[in-house]
C-alpha positions in Angstrom: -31.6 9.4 -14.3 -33.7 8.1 -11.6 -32.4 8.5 -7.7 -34.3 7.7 -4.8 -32.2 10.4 -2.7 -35.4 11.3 -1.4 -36.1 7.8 0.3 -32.6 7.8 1.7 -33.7 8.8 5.4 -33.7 5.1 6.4 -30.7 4.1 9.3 -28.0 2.4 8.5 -29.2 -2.0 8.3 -27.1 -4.6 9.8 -23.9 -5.8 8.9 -25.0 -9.5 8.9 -22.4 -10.5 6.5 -25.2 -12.1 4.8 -24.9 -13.5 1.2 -26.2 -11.0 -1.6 -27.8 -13.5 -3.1 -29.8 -14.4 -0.4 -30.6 -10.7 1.0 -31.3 -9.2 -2.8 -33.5 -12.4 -4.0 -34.3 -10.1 -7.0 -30.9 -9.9 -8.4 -30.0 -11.9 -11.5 -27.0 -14.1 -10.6 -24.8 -12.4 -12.5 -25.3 -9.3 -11.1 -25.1 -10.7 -7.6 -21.5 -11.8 -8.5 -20.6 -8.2 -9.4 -22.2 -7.0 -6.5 -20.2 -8.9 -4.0 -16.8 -8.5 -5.9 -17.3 -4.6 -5.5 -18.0 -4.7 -1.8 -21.6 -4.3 -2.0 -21.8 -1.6 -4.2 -24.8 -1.7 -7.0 -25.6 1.5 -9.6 -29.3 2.5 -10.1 -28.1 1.4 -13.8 -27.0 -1.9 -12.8 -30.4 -2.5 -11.4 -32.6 -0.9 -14.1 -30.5 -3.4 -16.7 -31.0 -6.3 -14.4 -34.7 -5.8 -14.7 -36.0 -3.9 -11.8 -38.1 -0.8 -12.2 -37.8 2.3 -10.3 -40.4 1.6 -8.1 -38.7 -1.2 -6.8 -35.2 0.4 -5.9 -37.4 3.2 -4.2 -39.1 0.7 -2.3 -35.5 -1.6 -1.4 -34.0 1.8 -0.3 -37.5 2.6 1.9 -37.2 -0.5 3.5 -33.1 -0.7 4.3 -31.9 -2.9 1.8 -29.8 -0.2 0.2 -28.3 2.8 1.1 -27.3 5.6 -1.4 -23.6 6.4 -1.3 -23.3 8.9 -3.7 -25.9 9.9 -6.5 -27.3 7.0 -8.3 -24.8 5.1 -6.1 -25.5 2.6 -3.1 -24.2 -0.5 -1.1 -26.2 -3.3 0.0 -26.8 -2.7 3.5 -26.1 -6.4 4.4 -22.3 -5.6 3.3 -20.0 -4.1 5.5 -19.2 0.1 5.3 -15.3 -0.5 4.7 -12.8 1.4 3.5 -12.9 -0.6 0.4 -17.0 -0.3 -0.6 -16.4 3.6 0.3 -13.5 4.0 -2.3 -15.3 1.3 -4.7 -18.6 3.2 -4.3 -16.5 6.8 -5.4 -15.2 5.0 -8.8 -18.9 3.8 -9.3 -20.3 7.3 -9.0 -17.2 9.0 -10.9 -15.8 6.9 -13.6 -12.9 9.0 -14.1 -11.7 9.8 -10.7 -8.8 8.0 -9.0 -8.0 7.0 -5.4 -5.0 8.6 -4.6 -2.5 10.0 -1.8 -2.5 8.2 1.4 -6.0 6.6 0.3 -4.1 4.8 -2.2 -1.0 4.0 -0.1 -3.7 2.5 2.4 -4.8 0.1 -0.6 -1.3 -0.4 -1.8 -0.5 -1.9 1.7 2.0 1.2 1.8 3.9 1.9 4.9 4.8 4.9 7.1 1.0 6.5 5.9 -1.5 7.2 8.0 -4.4 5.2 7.0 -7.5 7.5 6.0 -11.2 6.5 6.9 -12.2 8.7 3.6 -11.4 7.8 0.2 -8.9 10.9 -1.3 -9.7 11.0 -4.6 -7.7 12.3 -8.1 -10.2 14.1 -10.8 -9.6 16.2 -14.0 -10.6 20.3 -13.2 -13.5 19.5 -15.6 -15.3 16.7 -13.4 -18.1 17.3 -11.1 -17.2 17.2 -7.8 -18.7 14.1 -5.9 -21.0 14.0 -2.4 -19.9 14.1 0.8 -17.5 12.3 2.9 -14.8 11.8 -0.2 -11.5 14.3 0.0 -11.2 15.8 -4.0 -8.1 16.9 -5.6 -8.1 18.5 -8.8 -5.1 17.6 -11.4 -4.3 18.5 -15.0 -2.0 15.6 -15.3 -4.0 12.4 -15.4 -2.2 9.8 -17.7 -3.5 6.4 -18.3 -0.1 5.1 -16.7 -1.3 6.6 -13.5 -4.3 4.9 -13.2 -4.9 0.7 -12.1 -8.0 -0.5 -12.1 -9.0 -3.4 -9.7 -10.7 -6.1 -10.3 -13.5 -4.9 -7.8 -14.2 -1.6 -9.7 -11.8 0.0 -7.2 -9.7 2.5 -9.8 -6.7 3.2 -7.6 -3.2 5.7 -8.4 -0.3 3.5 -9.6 2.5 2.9 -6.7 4.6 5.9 -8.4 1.9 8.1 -8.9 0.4 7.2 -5.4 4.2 8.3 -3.8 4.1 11.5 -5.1 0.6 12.6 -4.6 1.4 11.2 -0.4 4.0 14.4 -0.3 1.7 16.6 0.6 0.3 15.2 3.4 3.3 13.9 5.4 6.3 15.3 6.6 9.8 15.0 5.1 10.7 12.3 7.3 8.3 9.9 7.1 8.0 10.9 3.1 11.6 9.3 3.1 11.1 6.4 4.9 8.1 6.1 2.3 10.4 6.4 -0.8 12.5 3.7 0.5 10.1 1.2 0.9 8.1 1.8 -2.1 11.5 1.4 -4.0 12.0 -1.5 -2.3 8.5 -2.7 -3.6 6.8 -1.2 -6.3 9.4 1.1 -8.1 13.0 1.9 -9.3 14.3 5.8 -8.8 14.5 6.5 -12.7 10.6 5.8 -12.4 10.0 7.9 -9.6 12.2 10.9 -11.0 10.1 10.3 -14.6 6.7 10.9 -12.6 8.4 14.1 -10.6 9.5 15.2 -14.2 6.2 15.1 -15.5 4.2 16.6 -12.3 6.9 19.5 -11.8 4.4 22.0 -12.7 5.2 25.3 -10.4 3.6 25.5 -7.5 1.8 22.1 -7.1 1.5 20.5 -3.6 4.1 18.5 -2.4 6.6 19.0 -5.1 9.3 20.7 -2.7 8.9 18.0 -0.6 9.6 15.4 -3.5 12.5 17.9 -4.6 14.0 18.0 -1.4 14.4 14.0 -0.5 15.1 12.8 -4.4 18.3 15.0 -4.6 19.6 13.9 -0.8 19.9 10.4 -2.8 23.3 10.0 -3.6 22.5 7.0 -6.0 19.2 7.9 -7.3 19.7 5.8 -10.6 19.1 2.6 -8.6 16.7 1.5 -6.0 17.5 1.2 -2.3 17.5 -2.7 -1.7 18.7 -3.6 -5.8 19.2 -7.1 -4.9 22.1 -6.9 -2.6 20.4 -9.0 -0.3 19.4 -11.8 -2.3 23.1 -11.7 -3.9 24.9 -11.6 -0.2 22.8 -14.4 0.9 23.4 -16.3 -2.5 26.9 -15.8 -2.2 27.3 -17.4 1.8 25.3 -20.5 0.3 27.6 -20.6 -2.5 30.3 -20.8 -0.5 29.3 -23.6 1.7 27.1 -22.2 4.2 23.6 -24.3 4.8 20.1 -23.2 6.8 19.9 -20.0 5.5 16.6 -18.9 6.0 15.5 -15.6 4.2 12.7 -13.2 6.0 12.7 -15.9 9.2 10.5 -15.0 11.8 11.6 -14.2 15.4 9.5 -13.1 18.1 10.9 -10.6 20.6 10.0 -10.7 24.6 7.5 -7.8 23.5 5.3 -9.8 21.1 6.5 -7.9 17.7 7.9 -10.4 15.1 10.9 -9.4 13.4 12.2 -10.4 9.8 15.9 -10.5 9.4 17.2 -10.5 5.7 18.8 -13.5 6.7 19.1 -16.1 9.3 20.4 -18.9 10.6 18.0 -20.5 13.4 20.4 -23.1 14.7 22.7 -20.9 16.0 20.4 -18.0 16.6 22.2 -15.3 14.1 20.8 -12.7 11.9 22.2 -11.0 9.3 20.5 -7.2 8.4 22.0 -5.4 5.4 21.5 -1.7 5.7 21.2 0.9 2.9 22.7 4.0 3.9 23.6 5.7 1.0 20.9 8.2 1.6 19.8 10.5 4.5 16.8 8.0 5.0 18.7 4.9 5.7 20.1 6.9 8.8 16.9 8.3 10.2 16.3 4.3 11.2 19.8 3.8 12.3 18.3 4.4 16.7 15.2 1.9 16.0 17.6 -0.5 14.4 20.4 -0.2 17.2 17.1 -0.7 20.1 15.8 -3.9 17.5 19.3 -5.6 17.8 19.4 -5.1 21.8 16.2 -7.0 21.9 17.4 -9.5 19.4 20.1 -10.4 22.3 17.4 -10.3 25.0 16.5 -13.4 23.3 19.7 -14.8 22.5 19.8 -14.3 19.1 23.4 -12.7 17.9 22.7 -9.7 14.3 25.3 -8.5 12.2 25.1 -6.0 9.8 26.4 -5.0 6.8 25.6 -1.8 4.4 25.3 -1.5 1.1 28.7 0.6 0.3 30.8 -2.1 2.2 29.1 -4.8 -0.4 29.4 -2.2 -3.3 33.1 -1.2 -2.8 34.1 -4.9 -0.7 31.6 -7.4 -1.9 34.4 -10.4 -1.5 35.8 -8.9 1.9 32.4 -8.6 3.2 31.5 -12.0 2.9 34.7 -13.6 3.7 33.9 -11.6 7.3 30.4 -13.4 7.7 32.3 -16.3 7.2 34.6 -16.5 9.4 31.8 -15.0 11.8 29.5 -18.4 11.3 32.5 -20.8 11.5 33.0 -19.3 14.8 29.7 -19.5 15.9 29.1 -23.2 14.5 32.4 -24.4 16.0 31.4 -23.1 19.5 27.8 -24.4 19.4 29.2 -27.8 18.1 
């Protein structure tokens, strides 16, 4: 296959934010199109089929106009050098390989990661290992389910599979705050045990870890945040209560915007229900306790509620926020 590595010794071009079409006049539209969805990233393939001849990529990458990424791999120099064109430019160059780890939490929008400038990538033992500047991890468990494929050519870990392969590089507490939120978002527990099931080979990296914080969780056969929330705040509206507002915003004397589970801007209360049937839940419980002080600092009044007093005293529970809102109407009135 041709590859002008050898032509590659041309600095970096501007990040103009110019239109493909108009920097690469030579592209066929179509081709454009693709180019731009995948972050500026263009195969010597994709330009041989669109027409050109060898020649001509030599000369583009002579003059600036691309820059190789990987072999038979570049980005169109006009496009910016993101995270996202360096990941996309990886699944270009290796077809099979899979963003993973806190790469792919990064593109998940996962939180409590660290957010890696290099892509981390997933291949099978038998695949060559790509050029610089990528992180490679070799697996013998690659399943279809494991693998999502973006609609910019970006071929990233699912959430579950993602989690688990994050183990490794965080510490147990922030690997727990991690489960909870991706089982808040993306998956339930049975799903996460089923992907530790099927990775629990001996001796693979991070599987203590994923050991040690799935069997601290008491109720591991349901997902932290299983809809209590939207049921509590159903169940105030139900009996009467109006101007809830779910996920309202409140800014804090510091700048940081808060979302309460619930809220009720006209008399400044917030309601926060708390899982705490695991050890993660109460690693928060100081940053929670410092949030509500600056929730009075700015007059607003929180209450919270956890997830066994709604599991074991669902009608109790909400009889108390009752009585706690007539109050606070009736003085404000």
């Amino acid at each position: 296959m041709f590859d002008a590595a050898s032509a590659d010794s041309t600095p970096e071009g501007p990040h103009l934010g110019i239109q493909i079409e108009v920097a690469m006049p030579h592209l066929s539209r179509q081709l454009a199109a693709r180019v731009a969805a995948r972050h500026g990233i263009v195969t010597v393939d994709d330009l041989l089929d669109d027409g050109l001849t060898s020649s001509a990529i030599r000369r583009w990458v002579t003059q600036g106009v691309i820059e190789r990424c990987h072999h038979g791999v570049y980005r169109v120099s006009t496009a910016p050098d993101s995270f996202e064109s360096r990941c996309a430019a990886v699944c270009a160059a290796e077809p099979m390989a899979v963003i993973t780890g806190p790469a792919a939490a990064r593109l998940w929008q996962f939180r409590h990661v660290f957010r890696p400038d290099s892509p981390i990538v997933l291949v099978e033992h038998d695949r060559n290992p790509l050029s610089g500047h990528v992180e490679v991890q070799r697996t013998n468990v690659l399943d279809d389910s494991d693998r999502v494929v973006r609609p910019d050519g970006i071929t990233v870990a699912s959430p579950a599979r993602a989690w688990f392969d994050c183990a490794r590089h965080i510490d147990d507490t922030r690997f727990e705050r991690l489960t909870e939120w991706v089982l808040d978002h993306h998956a339930s527990v049975p799903t996460l045990w089923g992907v530790r099931r099927r990775l629990a080979a001996r001796g693979r990296p991070g599987l203590a870890r994923v050991n040690r914080v799935l069997s601290q969780r008491a109720t591991w056969q349901r997902p932290a945040g299983s809809g209590l929330e939207h049921r509590t705040l159903r169940a105030l509206e139900q009996a009467g209560v109006r101007g809830l507002v779910r996920q309202h915003p409140i800014t804090l004397y510091n700048g940081v915007v808060i979302h309460p589970d619930g809220a009720l801007p006209d008399v400044k209360w917030a309601l926060e229900i708390d899982h705490v049937t695991w050890h993660g839940g109460r690693i928060d419980a100081q940053r929670d306790k410092a949030r509500d002080r600056a929730l009075r600092r700015v007059g607003w009044q929180v209450d919270r509620v956890t997830d066994v007093e709604l599991e074991h005293h669902f009608e109790a529970t909400i009889h108390e926020l009752l009585e706690i809102i007539r109050s606070l109407r009736s003085s404000a009135a």
